[in-house]
C-alpha positions in Angstrom: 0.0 0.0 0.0 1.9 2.8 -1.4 -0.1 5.5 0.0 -0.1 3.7 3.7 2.8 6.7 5.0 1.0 9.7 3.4 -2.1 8.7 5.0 -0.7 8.2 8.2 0.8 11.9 8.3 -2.1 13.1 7.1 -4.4 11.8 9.3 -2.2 12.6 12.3 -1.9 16.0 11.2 -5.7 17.0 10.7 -6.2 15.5 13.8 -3.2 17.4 15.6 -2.9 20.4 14.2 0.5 20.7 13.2 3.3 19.0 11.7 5.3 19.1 14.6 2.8 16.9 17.1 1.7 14.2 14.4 5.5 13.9 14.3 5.6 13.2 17.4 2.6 10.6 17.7 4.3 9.0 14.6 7.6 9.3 16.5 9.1 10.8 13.2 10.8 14.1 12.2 8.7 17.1 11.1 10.6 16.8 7.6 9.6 13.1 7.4 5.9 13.7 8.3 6.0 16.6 5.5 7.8 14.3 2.9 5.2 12.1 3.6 2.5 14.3 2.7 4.3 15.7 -0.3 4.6 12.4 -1.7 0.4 11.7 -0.8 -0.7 14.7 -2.7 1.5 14.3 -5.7 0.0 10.4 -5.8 -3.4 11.8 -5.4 -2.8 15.0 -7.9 -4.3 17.1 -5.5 -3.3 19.8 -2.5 -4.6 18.1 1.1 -3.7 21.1 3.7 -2.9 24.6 3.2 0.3 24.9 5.7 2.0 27.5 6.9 4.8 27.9 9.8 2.3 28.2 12.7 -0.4 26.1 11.4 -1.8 23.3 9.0 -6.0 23.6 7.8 -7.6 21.5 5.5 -8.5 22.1 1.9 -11.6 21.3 0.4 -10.3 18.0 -0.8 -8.8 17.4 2.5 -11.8 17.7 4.5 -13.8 15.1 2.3 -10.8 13.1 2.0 -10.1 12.9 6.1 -13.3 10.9 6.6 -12.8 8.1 4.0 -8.8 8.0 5.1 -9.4 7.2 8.8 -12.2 4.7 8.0 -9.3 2.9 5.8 -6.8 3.2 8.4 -9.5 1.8 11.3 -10.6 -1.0 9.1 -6.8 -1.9 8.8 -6.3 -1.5 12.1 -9.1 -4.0 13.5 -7.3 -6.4 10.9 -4.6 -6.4 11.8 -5.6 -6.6 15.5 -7.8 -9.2 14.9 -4.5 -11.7 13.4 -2.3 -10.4 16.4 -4.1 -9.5 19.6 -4.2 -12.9 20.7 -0.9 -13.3 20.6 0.6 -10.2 22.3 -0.4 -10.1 26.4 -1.1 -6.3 26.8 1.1 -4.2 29.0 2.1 -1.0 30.4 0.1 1.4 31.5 -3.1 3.3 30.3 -4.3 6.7 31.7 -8.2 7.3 32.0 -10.5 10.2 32.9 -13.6 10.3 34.0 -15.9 12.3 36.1 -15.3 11.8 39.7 -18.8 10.0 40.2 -18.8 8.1 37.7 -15.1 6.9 38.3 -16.3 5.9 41.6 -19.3 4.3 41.1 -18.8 2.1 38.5 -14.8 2.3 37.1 -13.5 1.6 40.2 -15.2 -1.5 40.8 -14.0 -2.7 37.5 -10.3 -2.1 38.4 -9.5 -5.1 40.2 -10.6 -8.3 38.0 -9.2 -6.0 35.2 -5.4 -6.2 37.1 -5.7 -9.8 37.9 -6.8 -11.0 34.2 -3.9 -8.8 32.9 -0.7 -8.6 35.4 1.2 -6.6 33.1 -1.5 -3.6 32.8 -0.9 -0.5 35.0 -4.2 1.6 35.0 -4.1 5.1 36.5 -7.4 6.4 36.6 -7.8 10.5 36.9 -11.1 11.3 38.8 -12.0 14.9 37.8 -15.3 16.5 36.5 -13.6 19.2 34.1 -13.1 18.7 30.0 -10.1 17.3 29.0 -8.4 17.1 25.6 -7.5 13.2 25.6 -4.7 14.3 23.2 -3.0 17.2 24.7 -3.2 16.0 27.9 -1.9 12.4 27.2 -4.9 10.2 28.3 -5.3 6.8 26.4 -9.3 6.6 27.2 -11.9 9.3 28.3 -15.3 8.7 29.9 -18.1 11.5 29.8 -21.2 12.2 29.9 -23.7 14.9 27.9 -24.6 15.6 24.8 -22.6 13.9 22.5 -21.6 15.7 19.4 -19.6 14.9 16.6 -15.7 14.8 17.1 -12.5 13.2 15.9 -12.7 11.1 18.7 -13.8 7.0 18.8 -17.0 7.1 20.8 -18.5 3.9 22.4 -21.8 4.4 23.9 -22.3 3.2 27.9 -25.7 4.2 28.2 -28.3 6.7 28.3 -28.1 9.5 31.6 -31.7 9.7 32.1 -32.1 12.6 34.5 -35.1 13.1 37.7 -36.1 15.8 40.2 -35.6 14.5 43.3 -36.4 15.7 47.2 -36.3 13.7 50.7 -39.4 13.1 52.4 -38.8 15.4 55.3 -38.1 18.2 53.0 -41.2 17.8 51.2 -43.4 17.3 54.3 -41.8 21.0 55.5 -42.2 22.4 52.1 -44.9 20.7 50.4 -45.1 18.8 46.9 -44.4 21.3 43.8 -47.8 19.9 41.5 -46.6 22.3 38.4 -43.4 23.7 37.1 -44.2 27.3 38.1 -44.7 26.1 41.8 -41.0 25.2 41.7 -39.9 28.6 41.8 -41.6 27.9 45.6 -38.7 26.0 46.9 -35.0 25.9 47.7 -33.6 24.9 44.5 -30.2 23.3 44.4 -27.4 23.0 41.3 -24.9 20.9 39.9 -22.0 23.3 37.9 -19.2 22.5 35.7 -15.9 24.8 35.0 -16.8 26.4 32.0 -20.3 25.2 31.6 -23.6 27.3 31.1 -26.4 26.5 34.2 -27.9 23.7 33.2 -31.8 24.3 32.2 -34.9 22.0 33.6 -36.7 21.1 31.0 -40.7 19.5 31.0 -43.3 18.3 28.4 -45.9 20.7 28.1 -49.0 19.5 28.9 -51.8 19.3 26.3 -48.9 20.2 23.3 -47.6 17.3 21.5 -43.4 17.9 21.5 -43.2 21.3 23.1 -40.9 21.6 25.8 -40.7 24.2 29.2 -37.6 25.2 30.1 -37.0 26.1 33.9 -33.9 27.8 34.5 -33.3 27.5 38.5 -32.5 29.9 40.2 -30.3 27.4 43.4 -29.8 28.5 46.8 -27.2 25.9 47.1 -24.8 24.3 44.1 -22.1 22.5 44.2 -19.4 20.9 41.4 -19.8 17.1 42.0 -22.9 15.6 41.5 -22.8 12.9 44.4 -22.1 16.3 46.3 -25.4 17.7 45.2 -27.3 14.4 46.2 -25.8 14.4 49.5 -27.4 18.1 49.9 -31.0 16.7 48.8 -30.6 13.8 51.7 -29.7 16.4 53.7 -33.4 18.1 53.3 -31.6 21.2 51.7 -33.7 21.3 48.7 -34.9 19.8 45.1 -32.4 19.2 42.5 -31.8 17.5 39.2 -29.6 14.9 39.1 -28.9 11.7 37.0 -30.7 8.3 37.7 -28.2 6.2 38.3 -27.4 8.7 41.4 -30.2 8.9 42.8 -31.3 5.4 42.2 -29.8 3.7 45.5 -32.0 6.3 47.7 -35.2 5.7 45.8 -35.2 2.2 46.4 -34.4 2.5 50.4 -37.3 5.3 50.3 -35.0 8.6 51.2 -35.3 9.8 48.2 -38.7 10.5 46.0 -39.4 11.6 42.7 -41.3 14.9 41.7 -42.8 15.8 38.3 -41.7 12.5 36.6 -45.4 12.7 34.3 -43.8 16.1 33.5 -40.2 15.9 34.0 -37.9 15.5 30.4 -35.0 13.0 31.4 -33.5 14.4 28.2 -30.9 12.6 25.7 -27.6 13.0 27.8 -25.6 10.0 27.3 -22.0 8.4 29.1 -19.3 8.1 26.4 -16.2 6.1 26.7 -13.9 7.7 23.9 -10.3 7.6 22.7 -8.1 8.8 19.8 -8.4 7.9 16.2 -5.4 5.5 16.6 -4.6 3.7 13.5 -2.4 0.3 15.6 -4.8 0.9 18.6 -2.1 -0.4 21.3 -3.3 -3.9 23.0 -2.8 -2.3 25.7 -5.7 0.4 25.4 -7.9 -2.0 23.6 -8.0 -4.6 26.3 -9.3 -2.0 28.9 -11.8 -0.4 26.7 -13.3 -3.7 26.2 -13.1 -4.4 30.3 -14.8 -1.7 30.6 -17.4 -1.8 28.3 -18.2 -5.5 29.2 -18.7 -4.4 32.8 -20.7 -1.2 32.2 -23.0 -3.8 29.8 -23.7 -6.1 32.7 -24.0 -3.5 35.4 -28.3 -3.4 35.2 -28.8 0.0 37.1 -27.0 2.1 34.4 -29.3 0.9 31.9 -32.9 1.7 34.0 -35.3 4.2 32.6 -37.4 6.1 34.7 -40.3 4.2 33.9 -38.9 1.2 34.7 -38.1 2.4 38.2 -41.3 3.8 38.6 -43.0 0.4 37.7 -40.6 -1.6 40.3 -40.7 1.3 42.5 -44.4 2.3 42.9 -44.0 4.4 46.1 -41.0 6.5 44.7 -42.7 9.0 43.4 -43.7 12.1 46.0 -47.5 12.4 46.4 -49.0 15.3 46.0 -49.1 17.4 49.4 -50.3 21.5 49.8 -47.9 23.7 49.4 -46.7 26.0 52.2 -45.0 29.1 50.6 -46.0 32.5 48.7 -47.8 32.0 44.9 -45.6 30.7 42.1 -43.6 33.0 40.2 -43.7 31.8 36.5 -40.2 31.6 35.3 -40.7 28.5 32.2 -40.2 29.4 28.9 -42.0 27.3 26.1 -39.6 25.9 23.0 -41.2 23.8 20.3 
């Protein structure tokens, strides 16, 4: 494959940026990864990137040439991992991150069969709830959750995040049970915020309008960075919050936790994500955790629940409706259709 070189130091370089760092993930010179490219667009008859001395960006030609390239190189990849894997015991060591409740929760757990099937692994796990740039910040594996958009990144799907309002007991027999969005503007309101992140809106089905949505921006007496932080606050009686399922989940079933709203309540279309770099010879090494992981997240039941499945097993976990005790509502949703 004459072209396998070019493509290589072109794919490296989209992804990178520069000559300089796809040199260095190809553990070549700069000149070599240039001659390399040189020598792809005089095959192809055609100019791939427009470079300069501070920066590389695509061409037209470049851009709908990058898709097809990697999809060649990860189809030659698998291949060739598929003749080889079982022969070569993975080692060394593999950085993750992932959210710090997450990590805990459910990589952890996973940590120690993974070390005794594979002795010579060494996984170091970074727990931290900010972005990260896998690349830049040398990480083999990522795990996040959100909205997942489109990236140069691998993306394998955990689950769905849906999310739930959630109170304790005591807090709603003080306050009383919020029966409409509006009435939520009642209450001590609590938050979940991220480093860089926009507040996080509530969103409902409108009642009586097929696919229109309210959005409920809280306004939270209390909020905090780490969401088993903010769940800890709710059993605390501090207030209602938003959180993710799989968090609350444990306190719903042992009854100090209920749900509020959940005929109303839009769980929305977050998702967790376990990504990595478009690698084209995806190390052993990275491929046999992403698979531990992936098998234990698929047989770990709770992460793939749906709120109407818990409600169903759960019949008692959502809050009943109860007076309120504070001032009229002051309407802060906002309709989007």
């Amino acid at each position: 494959m004459k072209q396998l070189q070019g493509m290589l130091a072109f794919v490296e370089t989209a992804t990178s940026g520069s000559l300089r760092a796809a040199a260095e993930r190809l553990e070549v010179t700069p000149a070599a990864v240039s001659k390399s490219l040189a020598r792809l667009e005089s095959q192809l008859g055609v100019r791939l990137l427009n470079r300069s001395t501070r920066r590389v960006a695509l061409t037209a030609e470049g851009q709908r040439f990058l898709g097809k390239a990697r999809a060649a190189l990860r189809a030659l990849d698998e291949a060739v991992a598929d003749v080889t894997q079982a022969a070569l015991a993975p080692s060394g060591r593999v950085r993750v991150s992932v959210g710090m409740a997450f990590g805990r929760r459910w990589v952890l757990p996973a940590l120690p069969a993974l070390a005794q099937r594979y002795p010579g692994l060494s996984v170091d796990v970074d727990l931290d709830n900010r972005p990260v740039d896998l690349v830049a910040s040398g990480f083999d594996i990522g795990i996040r959750g959100g909205l997942i958009e489109n990236s140069s990144l691998v993306a394998r799907r955990i689950c769905h995040l849906p999310l739930v309002l959630v109170a304790s007991p005591r807090y709603l027999e003080q306050a009383g049970v919020p029966q409409t969005v509006d009435a939520l503007a009642q209450h001590r309101l609590l938050a979940v915020h991220f480093a860089g992140a926009p507040p996080t809106p509530w969103r409902f089905r409108k009642p009586g309008a097929r696919g229109a949505r309210l959005h409920f921006t809280p306004e939270p007496r209390l909020s905090v960075s780490d969401p088993e932080a903010l769940v800890d606050l709710v059993l605390a009686d501090a207030g209602i919050a938003q959180t993710g399922l799989s968090h609350a989940l444990p306190h719903l079933r042992t009854g100090r936790l209920r749900l509020l709203l959940p005929e109303l309540h839009d769980p929305g279309s977050r998702e967790m994500v376990l990504h990595y770099p478009h690698r084209q010879f995806l190390a052993p090494r990275v491929r046999a955790v992403v698979e531990a992981l992936l098998e234990h997240f698929r047989q770990a039941a709770d992460l793939h629940l749906t709120v109407a499945q818990v409600l169903e097993a759960l019949p008692g976990a959502a809050a009943e409706a109860s007076p309120a005790r504070r001032s009229p509502a002051r309407p802060r949703a906002s309709v989007e259709r």
